[in-house]
Legacy VTK file of the C-alpha trace (Angstrom):
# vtk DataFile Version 3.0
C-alpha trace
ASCII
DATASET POLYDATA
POINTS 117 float
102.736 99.785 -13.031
106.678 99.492 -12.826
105.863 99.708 -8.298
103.901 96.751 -8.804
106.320 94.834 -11.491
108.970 95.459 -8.445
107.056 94.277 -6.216
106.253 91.218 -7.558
109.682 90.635 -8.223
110.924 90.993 -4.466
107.332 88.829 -3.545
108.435 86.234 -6.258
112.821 86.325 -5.231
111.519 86.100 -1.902
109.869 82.864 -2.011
112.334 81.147 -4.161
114.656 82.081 -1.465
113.101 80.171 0.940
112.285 76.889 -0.747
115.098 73.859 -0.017
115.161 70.761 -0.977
113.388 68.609 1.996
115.448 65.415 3.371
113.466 63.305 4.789
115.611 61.152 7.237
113.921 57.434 7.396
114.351 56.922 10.773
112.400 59.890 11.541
109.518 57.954 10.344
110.057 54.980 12.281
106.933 55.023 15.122
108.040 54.913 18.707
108.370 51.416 18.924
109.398 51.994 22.808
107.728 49.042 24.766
106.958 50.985 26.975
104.844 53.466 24.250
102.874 50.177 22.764
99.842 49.733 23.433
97.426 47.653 21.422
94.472 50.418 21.353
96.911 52.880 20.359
99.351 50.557 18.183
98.810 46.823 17.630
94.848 46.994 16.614
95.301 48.976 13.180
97.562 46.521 12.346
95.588 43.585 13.442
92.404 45.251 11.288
94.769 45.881 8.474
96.970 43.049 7.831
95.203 39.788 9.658
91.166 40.361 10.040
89.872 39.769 6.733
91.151 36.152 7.282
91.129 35.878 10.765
87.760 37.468 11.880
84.266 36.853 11.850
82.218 33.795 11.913
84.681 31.275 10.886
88.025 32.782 10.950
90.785 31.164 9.130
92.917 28.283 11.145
90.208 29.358 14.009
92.530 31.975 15.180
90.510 35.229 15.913
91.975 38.149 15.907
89.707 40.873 16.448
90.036 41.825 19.572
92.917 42.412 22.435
92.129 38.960 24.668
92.651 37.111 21.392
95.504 38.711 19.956
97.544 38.965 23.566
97.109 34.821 23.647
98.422 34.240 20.284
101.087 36.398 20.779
101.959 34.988 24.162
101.953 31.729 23.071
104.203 32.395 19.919
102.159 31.970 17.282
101.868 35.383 16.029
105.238 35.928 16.442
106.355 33.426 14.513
103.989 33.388 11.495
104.562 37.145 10.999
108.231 36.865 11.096
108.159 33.640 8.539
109.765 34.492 5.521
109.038 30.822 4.422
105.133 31.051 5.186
104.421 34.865 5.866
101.368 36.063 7.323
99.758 37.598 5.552
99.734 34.938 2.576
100.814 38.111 0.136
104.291 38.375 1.996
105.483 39.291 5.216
104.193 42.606 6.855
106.613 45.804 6.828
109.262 45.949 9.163
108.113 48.613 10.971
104.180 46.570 12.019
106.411 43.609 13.205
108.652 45.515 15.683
105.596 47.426 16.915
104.203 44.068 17.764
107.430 42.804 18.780
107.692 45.586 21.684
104.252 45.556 22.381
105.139 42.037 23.558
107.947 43.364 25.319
106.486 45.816 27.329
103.798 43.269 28.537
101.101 43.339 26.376
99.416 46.876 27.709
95.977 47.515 26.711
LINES 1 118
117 0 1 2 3 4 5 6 7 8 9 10 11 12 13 14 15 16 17 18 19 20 21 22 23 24 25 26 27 28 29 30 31 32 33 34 35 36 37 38 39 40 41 42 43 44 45 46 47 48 49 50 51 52 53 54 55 56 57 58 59 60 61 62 63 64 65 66 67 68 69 70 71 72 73 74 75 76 77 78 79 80 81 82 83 84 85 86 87 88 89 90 91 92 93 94 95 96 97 98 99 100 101 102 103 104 105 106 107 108 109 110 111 112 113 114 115 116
């Protein structure tokens, strides 16, 4: 009985040993945002589906800007429109505020790097 009370001990000193205290450094989490990286398969569509379709998709999408699919989105953003409504503090799209940071630079070099597919 006292082999295994030792043991456990050691087991149980042991793994305290090795737990620290994780730092997480935000820019670690920061995507690749590389224009060279961005592509809208890979990138741009989540954040299309996530943030803009349930207005701007299907049968009669709002303002008649589609933007389910790459043709559509690579037009708006070409032309400045997307740009500029998702970087509009005064009239953010989406309605509920402005997207995070992080989906607007993605975007940002996506159009950078020339729109890849």
């Amino acid at each position: 009985m006292k082999k295994i009370k030792t043991t456990l001990f050691i087991l149980a000193i042991g793994m305290l040993g090795s737990c620290t205290k994780a730092i997480i450094d935000p820019d670690e989490e920061t995507p690749d945002t590389n224009s060279d990286t961005v592509t809208y398969a890979k990138d741009v569509e989540q954040i299309m589906f996530n943030n803009c379709v349930t207005c701007h998709g299907g049968a009669a999408p709002s303002a008649g800007a589609d933007l389910t699919n790459y043709a559509n989105v690579k037009s708006y953003t070409q032309d400045g429109q997307l740009l500029q409504r998702i970087n509009n503090e005064a009239a953010p799209m989406p309605p509920s505020g402005l997207m995070n940071s992080t989906n607007r630079q993605i975007i940002q070099s996506w159009a950078d790097g020339g729109y890849k597919q």
